[in-house]
C-alpha positions in Angstrom: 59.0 -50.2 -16.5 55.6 -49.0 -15.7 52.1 -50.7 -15.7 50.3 -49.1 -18.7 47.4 -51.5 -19.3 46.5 -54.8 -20.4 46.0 -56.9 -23.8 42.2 -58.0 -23.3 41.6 -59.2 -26.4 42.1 -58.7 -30.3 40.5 -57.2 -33.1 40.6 -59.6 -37.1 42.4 -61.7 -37.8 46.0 -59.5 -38.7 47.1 -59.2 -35.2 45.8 -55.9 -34.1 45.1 -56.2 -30.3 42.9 -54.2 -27.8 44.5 -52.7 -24.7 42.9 -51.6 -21.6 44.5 -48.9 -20.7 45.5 -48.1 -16.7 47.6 -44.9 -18.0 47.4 -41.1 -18.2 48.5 -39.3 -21.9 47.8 -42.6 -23.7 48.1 -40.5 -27.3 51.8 -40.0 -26.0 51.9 -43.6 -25.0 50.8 -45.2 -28.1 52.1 -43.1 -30.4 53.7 -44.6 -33.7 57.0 -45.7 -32.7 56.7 -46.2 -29.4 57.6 -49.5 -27.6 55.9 -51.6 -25.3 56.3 -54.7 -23.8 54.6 -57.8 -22.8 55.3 -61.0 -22.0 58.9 -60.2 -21.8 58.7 -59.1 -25.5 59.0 -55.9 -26.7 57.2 -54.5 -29.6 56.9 -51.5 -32.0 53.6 -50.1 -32.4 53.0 -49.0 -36.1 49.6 -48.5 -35.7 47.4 -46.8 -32.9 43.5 -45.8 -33.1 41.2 -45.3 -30.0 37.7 -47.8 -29.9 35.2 -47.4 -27.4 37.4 -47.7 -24.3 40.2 -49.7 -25.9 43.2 -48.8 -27.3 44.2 -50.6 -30.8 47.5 -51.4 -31.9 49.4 -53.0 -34.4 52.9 -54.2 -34.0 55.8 -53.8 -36.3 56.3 -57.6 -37.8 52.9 -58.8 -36.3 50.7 -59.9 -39.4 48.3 -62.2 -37.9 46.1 -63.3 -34.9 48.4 -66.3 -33.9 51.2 -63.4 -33.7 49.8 -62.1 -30.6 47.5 -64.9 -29.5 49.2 -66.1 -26.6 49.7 -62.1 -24.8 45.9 -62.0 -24.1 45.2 -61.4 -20.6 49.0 -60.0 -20.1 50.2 -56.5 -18.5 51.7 -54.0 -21.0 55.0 -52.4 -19.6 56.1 -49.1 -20.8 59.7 -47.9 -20.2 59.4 -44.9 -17.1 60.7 -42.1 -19.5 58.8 -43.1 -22.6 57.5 -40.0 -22.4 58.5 -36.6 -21.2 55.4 -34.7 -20.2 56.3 -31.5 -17.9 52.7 -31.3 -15.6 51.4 -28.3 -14.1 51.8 -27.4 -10.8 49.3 -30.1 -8.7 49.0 -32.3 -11.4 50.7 -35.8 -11.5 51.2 -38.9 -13.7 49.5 -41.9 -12.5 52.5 -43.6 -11.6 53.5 -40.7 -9.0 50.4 -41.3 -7.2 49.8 -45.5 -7.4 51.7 -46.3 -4.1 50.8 -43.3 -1.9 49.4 -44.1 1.3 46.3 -42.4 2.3 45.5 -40.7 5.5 42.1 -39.7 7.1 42.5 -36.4 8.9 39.8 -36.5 10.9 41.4 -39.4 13.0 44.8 -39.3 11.4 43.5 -43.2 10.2 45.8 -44.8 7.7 43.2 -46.4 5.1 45.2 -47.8 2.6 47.3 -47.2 -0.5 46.3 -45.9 -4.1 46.7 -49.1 -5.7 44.9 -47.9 -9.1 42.9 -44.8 -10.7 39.7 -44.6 -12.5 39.5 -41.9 -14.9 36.1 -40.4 -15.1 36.9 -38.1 -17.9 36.5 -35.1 -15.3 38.1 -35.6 -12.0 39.9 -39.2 -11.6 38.9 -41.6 -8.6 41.3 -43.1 -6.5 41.3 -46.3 -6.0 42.6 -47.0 -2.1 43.4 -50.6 -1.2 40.8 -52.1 -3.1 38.3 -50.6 -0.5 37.5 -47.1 -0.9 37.3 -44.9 -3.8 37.9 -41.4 -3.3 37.6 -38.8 -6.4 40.4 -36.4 -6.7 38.6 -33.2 -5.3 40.0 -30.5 -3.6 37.0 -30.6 -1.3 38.4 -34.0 0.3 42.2 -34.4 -1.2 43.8 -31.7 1.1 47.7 -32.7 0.5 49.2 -34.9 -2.4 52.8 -35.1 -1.6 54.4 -37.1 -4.0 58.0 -37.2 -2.2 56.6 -38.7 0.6 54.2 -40.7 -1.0 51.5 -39.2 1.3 47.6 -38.5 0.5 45.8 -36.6 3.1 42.1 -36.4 2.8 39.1 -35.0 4.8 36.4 -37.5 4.3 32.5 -36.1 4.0 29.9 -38.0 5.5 29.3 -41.6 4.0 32.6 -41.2 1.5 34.1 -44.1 3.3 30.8 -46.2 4.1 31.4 -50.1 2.9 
């Protein structure tokens, strides 16, 4: 099971519910029919529209608010091969790159692990320790290897300022 988002909060009273999503291909994600679970429960989505930055969904056999009530604030686990999306070569899913480690080559520095991504809509930020963020440019990311779980970036001036 993967991390996929979070239920933040809901939307009327039938049960539909808001997810934050911490994904990549979130159309594939929460796609009619797909399952998800959270809270230890699993659940069908029969319903799935984009708001803002939230994702809406409506569960098979949820028809109210007090339904979902008590999942607010709770991760939303995916199954790993939900969905089978064959990438590009240099392009990876989020989860392939959350857990790298990430390694300044100008002093061969270890700062950190990716412990989340921020999509920006054009080039995704890295999230490294909870300390640095670091945009996914080939001007600074100089080798993703995903087998080793290894980052390798050449910082610009003031990048990795606190």
């Amino acid at each position: 099971m993967i991390d996929i988002g979070t239920l933040v909060n809901f939307h009327g009273v039938r049960g539909e519910v808001k997810i934050l999503s911490s994904s990549d291909f979130t159309n594939e994600r929460f796609a009619v029919g797909k399952t998800v679970t959270i809270n230890n429960e699993t659940y069908t989505i029969t319903r799935y529209r984009k708001h803002k930055n939230f994702h809406m969904l409506t569960f098979d056999g949820v028809t109210n608010l007090n339904d979902v009530e008590h999942l607010k604030g709770h991760t939303v686990y995916q199954a790993l091969d939900a969905i089978d999306i064959e990438l590009p070569e240099g392009q990876y899913h989020y989860e392939d790159i959350i857990g790298c480690e990430v390694i300044n080559l100008d002093n061969n520095e270890t700062l950190g692990e990716v412990t989340s991504i921020i999509p920006t809509g054009s080039k995704d930020v890295f999230v490294v320790s909870d300390k640095y963020m670091i945009p996914n440019v080939d001007d600074f990311i100089k080798l993703i290897d995903i087998e080793r779980k290894r980052i390798e970036i050449e910082p610009i001036e003031g990048l990795l300022d606190l």
